[in-house]
C-alpha positions as CSV (number, residue, x, y, z in Angstrom):
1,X,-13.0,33.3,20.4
2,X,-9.8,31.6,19.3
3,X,-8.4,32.6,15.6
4,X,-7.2,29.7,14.0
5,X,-6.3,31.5,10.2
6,X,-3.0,32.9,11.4
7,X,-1.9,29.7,12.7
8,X,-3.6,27.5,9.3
9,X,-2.8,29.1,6.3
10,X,-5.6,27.0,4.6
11,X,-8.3,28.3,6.3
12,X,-9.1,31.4,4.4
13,X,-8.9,29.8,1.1
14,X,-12.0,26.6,2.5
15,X,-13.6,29.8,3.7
16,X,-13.8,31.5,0.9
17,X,-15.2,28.3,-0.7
18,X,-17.9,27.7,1.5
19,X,-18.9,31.6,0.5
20,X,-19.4,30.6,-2.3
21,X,-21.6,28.0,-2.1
22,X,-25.7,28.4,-2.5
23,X,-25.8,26.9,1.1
24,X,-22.9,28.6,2.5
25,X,-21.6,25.0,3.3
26,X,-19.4,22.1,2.1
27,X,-19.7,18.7,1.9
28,X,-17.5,16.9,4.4
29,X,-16.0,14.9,1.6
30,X,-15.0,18.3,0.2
31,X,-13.6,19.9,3.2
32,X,-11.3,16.7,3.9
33,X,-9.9,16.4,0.4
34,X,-8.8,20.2,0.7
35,X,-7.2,19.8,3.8
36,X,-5.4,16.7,2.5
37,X,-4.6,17.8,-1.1
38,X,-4.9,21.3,-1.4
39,X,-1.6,22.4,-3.4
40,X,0.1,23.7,-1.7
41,X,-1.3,24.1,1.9
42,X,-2.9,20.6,1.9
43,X,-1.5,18.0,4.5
44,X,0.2,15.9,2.1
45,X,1.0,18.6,-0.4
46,X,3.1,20.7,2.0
47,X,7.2,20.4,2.3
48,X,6.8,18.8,6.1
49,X,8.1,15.4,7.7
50,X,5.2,13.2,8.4
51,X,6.2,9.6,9.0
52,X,8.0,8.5,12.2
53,X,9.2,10.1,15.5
54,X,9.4,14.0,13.9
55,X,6.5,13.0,11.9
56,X,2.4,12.5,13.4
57,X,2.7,8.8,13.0
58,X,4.3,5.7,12.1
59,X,3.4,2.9,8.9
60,X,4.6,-0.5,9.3
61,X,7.7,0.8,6.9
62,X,9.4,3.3,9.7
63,X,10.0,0.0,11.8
64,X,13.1,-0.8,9.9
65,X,13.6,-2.7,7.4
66,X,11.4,-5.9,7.9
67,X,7.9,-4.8,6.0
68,X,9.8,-4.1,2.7
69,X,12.3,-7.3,3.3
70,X,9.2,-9.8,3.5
71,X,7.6,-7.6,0.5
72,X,10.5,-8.3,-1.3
73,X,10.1,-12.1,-0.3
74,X,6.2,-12.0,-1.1
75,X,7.5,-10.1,-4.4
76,X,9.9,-13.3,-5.6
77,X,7.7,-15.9,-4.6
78,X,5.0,-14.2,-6.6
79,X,7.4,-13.7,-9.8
80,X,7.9,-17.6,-10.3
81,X,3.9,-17.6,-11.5
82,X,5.1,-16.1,-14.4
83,X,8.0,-16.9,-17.7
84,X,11.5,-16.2,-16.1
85,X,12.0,-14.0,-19.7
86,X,9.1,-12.1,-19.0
87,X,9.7,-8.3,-17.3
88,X,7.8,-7.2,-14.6
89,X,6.3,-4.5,-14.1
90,X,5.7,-3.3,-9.9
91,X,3.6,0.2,-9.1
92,X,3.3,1.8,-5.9
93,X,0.8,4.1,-5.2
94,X,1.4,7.1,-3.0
95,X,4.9,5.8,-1.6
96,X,5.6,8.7,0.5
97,X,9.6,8.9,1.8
98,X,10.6,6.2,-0.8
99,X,11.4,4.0,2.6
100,X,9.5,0.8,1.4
101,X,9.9,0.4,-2.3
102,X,13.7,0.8,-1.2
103,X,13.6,-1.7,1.1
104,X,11.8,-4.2,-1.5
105,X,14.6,-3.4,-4.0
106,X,17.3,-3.7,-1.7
107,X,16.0,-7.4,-0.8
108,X,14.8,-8.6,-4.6
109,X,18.2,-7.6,-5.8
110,X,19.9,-9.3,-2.9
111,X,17.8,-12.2,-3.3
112,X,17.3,-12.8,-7.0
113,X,19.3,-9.7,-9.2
114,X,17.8,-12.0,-12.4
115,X,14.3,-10.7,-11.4
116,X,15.7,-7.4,-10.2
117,X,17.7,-7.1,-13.8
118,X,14.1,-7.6,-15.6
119,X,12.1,-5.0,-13.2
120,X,10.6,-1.5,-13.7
121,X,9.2,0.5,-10.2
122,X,6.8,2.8,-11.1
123,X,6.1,5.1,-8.4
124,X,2.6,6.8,-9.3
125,X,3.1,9.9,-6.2
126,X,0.9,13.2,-6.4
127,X,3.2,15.1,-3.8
128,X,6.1,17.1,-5.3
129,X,7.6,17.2,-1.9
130,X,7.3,13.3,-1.9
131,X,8.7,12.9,-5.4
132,X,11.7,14.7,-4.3
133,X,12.1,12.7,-1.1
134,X,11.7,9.3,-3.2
135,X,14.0,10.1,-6.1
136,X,16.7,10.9,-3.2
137,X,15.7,7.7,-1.4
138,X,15.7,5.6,-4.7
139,X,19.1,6.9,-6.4
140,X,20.9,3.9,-6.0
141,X,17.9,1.8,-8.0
142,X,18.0,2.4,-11.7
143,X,15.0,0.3,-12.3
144,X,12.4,3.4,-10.6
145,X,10.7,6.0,-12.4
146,X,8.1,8.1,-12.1
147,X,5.1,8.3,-13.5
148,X,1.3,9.7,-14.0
149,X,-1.8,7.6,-12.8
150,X,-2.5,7.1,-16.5
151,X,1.1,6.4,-17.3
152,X,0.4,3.9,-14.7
153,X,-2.3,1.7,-16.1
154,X,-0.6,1.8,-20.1
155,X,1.7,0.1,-18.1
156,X,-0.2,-2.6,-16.6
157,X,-1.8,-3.3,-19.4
158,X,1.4,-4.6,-21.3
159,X,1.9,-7.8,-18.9
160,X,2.5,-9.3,-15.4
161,X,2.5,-6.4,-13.0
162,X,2.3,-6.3,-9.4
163,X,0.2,-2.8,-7.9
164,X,1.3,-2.0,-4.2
165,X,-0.6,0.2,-2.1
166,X,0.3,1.4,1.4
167,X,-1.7,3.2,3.6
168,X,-3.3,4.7,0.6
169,X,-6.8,4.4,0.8
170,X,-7.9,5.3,4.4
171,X,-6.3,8.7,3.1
172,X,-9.1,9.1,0.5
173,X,-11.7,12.1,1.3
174,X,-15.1,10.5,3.2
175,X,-18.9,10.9,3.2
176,X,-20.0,10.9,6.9
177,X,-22.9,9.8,7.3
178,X,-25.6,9.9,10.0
179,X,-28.9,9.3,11.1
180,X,-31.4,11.4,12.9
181,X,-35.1,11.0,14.0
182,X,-35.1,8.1,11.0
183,X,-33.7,10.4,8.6
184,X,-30.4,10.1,6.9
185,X,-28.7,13.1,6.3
186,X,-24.9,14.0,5.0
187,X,-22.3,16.2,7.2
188,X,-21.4,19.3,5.6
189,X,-18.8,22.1,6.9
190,X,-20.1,26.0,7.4
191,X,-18.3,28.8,9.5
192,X,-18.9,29.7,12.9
193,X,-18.5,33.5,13.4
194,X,-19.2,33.3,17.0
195,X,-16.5,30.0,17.2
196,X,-13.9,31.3,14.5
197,X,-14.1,27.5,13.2
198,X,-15.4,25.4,11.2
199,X,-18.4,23.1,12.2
200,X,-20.9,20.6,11.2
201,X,-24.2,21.0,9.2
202,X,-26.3,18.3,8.6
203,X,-28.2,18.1,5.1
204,X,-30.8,15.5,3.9
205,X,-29.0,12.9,2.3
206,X,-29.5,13.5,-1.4
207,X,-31.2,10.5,-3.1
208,X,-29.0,9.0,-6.1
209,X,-25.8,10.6,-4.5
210,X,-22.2,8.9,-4.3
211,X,-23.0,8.6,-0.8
212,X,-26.1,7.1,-1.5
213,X,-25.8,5.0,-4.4
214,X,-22.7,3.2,-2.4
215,X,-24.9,2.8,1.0
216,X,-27.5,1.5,-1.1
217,X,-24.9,-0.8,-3.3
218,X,-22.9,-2.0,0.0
219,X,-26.3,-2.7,2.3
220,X,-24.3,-0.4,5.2
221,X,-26.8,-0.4,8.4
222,X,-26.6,3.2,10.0
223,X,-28.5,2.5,13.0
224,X,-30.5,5.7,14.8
225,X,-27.5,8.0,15.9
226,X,-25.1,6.5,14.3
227,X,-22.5,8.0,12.2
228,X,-20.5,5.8,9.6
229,X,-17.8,7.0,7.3
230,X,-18.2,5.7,3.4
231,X,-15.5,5.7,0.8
232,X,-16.5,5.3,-2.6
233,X,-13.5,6.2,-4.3
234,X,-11.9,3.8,-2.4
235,X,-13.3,1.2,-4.2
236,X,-13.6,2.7,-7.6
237,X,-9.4,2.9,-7.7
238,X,-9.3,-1.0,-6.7
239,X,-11.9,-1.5,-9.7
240,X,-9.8,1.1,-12.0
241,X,-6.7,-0.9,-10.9
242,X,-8.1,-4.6,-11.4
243,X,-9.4,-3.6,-14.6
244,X,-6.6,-2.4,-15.9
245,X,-4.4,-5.3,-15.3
246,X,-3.6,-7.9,-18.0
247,X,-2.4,-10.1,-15.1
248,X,-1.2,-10.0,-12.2
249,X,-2.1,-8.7,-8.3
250,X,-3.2,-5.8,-6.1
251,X,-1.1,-5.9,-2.9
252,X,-3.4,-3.4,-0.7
253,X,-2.0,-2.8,3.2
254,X,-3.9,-0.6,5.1
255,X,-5.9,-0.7,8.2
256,X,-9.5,-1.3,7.8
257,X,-11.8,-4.2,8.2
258,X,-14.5,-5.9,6.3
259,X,-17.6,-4.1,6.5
260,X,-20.1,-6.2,9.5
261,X,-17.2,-4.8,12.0
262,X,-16.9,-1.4,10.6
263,X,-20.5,-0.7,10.6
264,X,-21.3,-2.2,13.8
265,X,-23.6,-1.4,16.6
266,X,-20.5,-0.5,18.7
267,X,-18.7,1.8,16.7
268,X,-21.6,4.8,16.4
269,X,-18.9,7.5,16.1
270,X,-17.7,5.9,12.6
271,X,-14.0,5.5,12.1
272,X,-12.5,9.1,10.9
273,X,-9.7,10.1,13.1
274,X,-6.9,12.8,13.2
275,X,-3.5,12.4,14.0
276,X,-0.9,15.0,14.8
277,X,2.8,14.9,16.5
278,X,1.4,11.5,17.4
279,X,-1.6,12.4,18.9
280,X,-4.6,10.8,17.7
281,X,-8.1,12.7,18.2
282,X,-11.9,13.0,16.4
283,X,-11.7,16.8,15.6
284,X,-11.4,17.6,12.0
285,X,-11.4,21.3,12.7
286,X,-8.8,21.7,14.8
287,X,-5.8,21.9,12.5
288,X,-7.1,22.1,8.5
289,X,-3.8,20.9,6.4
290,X,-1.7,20.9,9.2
291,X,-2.8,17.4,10.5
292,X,-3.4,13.9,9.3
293,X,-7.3,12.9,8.8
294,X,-7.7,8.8,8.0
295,X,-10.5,6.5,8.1
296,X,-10.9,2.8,8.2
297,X,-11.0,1.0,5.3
298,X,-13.6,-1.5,4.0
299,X,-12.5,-4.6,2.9
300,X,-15.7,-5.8,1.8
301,X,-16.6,-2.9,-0.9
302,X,-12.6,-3.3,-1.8
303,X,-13.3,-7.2,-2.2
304,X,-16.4,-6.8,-4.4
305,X,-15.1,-4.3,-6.5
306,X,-12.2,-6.7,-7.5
307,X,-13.9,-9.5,-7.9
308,X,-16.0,-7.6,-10.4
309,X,-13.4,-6.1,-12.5
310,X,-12.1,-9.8,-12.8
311,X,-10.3,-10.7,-9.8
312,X,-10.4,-14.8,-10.0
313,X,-8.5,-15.3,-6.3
314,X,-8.7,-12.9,-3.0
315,X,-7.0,-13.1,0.4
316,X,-7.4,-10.8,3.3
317,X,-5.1,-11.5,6.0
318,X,-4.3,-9.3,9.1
319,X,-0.4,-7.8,8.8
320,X,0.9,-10.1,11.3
321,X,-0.6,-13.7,9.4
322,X,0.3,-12.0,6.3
323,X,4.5,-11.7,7.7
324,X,4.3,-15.2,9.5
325,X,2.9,-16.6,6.8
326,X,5.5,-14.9,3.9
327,X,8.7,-15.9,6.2
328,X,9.2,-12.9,8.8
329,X,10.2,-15.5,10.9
330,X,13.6,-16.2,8.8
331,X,14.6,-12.9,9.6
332,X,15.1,-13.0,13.1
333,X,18.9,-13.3,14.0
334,X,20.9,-14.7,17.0
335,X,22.6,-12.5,19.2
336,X,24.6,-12.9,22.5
337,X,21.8,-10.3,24.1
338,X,24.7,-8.1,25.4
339,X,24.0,-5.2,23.4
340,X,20.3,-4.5,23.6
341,X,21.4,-1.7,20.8
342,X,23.0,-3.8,18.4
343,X,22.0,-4.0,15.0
344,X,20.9,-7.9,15.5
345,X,18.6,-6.7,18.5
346,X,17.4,-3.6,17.1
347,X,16.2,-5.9,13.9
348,X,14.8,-8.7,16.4
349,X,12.4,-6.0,18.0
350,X,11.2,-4.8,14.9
351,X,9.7,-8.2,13.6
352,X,8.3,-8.7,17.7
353,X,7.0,-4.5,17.2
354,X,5.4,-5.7,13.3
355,X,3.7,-8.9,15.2
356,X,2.7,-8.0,18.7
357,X,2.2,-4.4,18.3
358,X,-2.0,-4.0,18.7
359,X,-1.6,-0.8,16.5
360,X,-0.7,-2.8,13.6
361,X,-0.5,-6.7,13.9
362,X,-4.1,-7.3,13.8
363,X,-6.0,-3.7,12.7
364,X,-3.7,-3.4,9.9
365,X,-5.2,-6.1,6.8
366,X,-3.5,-7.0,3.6
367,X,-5.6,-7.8,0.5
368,X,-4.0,-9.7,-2.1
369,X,-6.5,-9.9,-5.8
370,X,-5.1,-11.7,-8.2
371,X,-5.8,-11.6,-12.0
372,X,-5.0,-14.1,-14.8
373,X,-5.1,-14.2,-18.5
């Protein structure tokens, strides 16, 4: 038997929780949001590197500079819907390092320091270790502050504001979901004595549930054996977030797809995946708050929920139309091609790594929901 408590400080405390409970077990959803959020032991709560190459894994923003620069672009272009006297008001959720919203500031100011001199970046970021990283990232941009969720939508709510999310949502907890012998029932976590780990119970899936409700809402197909991963909350923040805004857009990247491809016949295992030092696997007991745990995210529940909070217009575009399409093109520089690690080649391959790279050019989507008064 192989003790894992010494080596995750975090198991002990899930432990204890699952004690606790009337059936000695937690629901999945449960488990994942303590490994993720737990403060402090939590994946994203505790003071470690987790983007790039001494992170677990790369976002579209650790390949230089490009995703923020066409952001930026995207951001401008946008800005002209709307009186050239009238602030505006930008909020990214969860922006880790600070990397991106730098970038995007770096290029509006560049690009057009009128817009930049009438800006406020709100970053809305429930990490302490993140906030710290950000406000050393950002100390050159006077326009940023920080602020709660709810400071967050006061502040859409007094004009044109533009919400950015990057790889936000496939981070929020899941239901899995799976059925057995024409049953549906709901993964919960218990203790193995005999493993020293974690494992998975399945319980009847409780009629009227969130789980529930949202298969039930969505018309998700879980075929016989199947297991699919549902999000709820995923799609109550991009209602929340529409609601709230007066006008303006919800800029959502993430990878994901709409939901006939998530739920399909070929993918019985669901979505849910780990990722540590790079290494992507299925095992959510393996490393609790010392390793990533994502899940695809579905587009369709994310476009219904907008659309009925009031988004009038909706795109959903994979990452590489969305570049082509906002001008990553422009970017690309000319170079002699004797110095394959000169800053004019290092910033070609990065557009060629945002487009061609299967990882990202095509799994990653960006929804754009746009509101008017």
């Amino acid at each position: 038997m192989t003790d894992l408590t010494g080596l995750c400080p975090l198991i002990p405390i899930i432990r204890s929780i699952i004690g606790d409970s009337p059936c000695s077990a937690l629901s999945f959803r449960d488990y994942m949001e303590l490994c993720l959020y737990h403060d402090p032991l939590g994946y994203y709560s505790r003071d470690t590197v987790k983007v790039g190459k001494d992170g677990d894994f790369y976002t579209s923003s650790s390949i230089g500079t490009i995703m923020g620069e066409v952001l930026g672009m995207f951001i401008i272009k946008q800005a002209q819907r709307y009186d050239v006297d009238t602030p505006l008001t930008i909020v990214e959720w969860g922006g880790g390092t600070g990397r991106l919203a730098g970038h995007i500031l770096d290029t509006v100011a560049q690009r057009s320091k009128p817009l930049y001199d009438r800006l406020t970046y709100a970053m809305v970021e429930s990490s302490p270790f993140h906030r710290r990283l950000q406000t050393e990232q950002l100390s050159p941009h006077p326009v940023v502050q920080h602020v709660t969720p709810g400071q967050s939508y006061e502040m859409l709510e007094n004009g044109p504001a533009i919400v950015l999310s990057n790889e936000l949502l496939d981070a929020f907890p899941v239901h899995r979901i799976e059925r057995k012998d024409g049953s549906l029932y709901e993964w919960f976590v218990g203790w193995s004595e005999e493993s020293g780990k974690f494992e998975t119970r399945l319980f009847p899936l409780a009629a009227g549930s969130r789980a529930a409700s949202y298969i039930e809402r969505e018309s998700v197909p879980v075929r016989e054996r199947q297991i699919v991963d549902v999000n709820p909350e995923a799609a109550d923040w991009v209602k929340r977030v529409v609601s709230g805004l007066r006008e303006g857009m919800l800029v959502t990247i993430d990878y994901g797809d709409v939901a006939e491809e998530l739920y399909s016949a070929h993918r019985m295992q669901g979505t849910f995946l780990c990722y540590r030092k790079h290494q992507a696997f299925d095992d959510p007991y393996a490393y609790p708050g010392e390793q990533d745990m994502t899940s695809h995210v579905d587009f369709t529940a994310c476009i219904r929920a907008g659309t009925e909070a009031g988004a009038g217009e909706w795109s959903l575009r994979t990452q590489k139309q969305f570049l082509i399409d906002e001008g990553v093109l422009e970017l690309l520089v000319a170079h002699n091609g004797q110095d394959p690690f000169g800053p004019e080649a290092r910033r070609n391959r990065a557009v060629r790594q945002l487009l061609v790279s299967d990882s990202m050019s095509e799994l990653f989507k960006v929804l754009v929901q746009t509101k008017k008064r």
